[in-house]
C-alpha positions in Angstrom: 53.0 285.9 60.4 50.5 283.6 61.8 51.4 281.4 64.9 50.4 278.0 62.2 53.3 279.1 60.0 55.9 279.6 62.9 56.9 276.2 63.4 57.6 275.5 59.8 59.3 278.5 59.5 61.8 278.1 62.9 62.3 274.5 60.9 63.1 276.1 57.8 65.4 278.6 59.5 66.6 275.8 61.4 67.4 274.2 58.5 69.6 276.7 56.1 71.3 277.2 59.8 72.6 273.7 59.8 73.7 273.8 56.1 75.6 277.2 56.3 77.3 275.8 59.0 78.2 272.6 58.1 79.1 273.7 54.7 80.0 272.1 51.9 83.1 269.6 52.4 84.9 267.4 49.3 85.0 264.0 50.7 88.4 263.3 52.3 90.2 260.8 49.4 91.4 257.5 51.2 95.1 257.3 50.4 95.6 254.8 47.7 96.3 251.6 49.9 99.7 250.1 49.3 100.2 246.9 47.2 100.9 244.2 50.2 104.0 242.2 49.2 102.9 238.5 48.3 103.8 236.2 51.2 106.5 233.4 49.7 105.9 229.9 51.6 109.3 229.7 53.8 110.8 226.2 52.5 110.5 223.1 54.7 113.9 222.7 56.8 115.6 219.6 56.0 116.3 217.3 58.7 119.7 217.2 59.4 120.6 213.7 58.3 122.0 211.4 61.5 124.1 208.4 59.6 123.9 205.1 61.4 125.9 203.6 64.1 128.1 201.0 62.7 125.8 198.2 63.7 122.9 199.6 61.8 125.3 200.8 58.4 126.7 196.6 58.9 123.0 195.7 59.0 122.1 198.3 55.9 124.8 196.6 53.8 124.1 193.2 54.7 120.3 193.8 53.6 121.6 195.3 50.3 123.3 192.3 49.6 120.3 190.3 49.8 118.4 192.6 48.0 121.3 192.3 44.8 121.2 188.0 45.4 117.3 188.9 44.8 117.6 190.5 41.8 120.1 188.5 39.8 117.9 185.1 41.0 114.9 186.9 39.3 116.8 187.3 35.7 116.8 184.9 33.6 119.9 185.0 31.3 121.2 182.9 28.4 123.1 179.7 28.2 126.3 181.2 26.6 125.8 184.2 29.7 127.0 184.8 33.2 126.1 187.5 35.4 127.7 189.0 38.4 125.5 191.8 40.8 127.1 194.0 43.3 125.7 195.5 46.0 125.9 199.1 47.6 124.0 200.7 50.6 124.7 204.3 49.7 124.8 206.5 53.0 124.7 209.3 51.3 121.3 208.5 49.6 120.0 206.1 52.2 119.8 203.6 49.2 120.5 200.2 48.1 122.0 200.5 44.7 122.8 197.3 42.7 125.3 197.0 39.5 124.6 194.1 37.2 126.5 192.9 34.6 126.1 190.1 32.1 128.7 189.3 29.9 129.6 186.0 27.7 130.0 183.2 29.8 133.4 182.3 28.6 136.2 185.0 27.9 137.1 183.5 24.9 134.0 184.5 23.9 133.5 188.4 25.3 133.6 189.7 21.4 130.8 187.3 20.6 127.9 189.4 23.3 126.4 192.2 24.7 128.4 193.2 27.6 125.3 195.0 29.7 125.7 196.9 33.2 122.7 197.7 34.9 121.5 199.7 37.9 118.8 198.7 40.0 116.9 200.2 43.1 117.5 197.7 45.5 114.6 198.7 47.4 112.0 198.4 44.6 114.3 196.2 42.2 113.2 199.3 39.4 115.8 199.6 36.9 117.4 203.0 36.7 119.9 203.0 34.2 121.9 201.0 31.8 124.4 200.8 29.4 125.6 198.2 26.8 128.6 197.2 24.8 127.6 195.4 21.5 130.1 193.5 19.5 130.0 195.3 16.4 131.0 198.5 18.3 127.3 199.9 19.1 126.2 201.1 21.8 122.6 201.4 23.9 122.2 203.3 26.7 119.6 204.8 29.1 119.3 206.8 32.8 120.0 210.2 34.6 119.1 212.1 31.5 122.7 211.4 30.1 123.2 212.4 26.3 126.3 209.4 26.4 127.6 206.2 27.8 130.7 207.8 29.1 128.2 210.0 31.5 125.9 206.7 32.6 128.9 205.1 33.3 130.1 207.8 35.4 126.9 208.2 37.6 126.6 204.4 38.3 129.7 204.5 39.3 129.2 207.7 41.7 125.9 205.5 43.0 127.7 202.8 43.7 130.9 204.7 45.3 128.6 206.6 47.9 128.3 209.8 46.3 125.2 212.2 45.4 122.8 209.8 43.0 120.0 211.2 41.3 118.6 209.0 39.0 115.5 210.9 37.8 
């Protein structure tokens, strides 16, 4: 062997010497990584609600009231008709709720109109439900999803007793 080929030989030798030695491994597998449960958004605490002091409740109701005058001066009615509001601060719902009916002026002459109850948002005067009493019998109703009168009558009445009222 000539001293030119040496080098390229102790290369070659070199070489096979790392490969036996290394040998021949199977790539290591990567355990299969585990399906990360999906995070569910905690819900928003409610604030506890703190009712108001008598003072503020008086001044609640006293608002409401105006808030009902409001609404009957804004409807315009019928000769032959009266109508008659009342008005509820509901603590429950920190709402004003007003109930208004209209009925025939005279009672003499109930059987002759509509007798009509409506509610109304006394904050935002929107009406949220009714019901009517026709004089032929019929009936016309609409609010809180209800598939009768019986049922619209029963949550105005919840509104405007204080309890849970959920219009929509």
């Amino acid at each position: 062997m000539s001293h030119t080929n040496r080098p390229l030989v102790v290369s070659l030798v070199l070489t096979l010497a790392m490969l036996l030695f290394s040998g021949c491994k199977t790539p290591e597998r990567k355990p299969e990584p585990k399906p990360v449960p999906e995070r569910v958004p905690e819900k928003p605490k409610r604030q506890s609600f703190v009712p108001p002091t008598a003072e503020q409740a008086y001044r609640l109701q006293d608002d409401c009231t105006r808030r009902g005058d409001w609404v009957l001066k804004n409807n315009a009615i019928g000769l032959a008709l009266s109508q008659e509001q009342v008005s509820r601060y509901n603590l429950t719902m920190n709402r004003c709720y007003v109930r208004a009916e209209i009925h025939a002026k005279k009672p003499d002459e109930f059987g002759k109109y509509d007798y009509s109850t409506y509610l109304f948002d006394g904050q935002t005067a929107e009406l949220l439900a009714y019901y009517i009493y026709k004089p032929d019998g019929g009936r016309a109703y609409l609010g809180f999803g209800c598939p009768d009168v019986g049922c619209i009558e029963e949550k105005v009445s919840a509104c405007m007793n204080g309890k849970d009222c959920d219009p929509q």
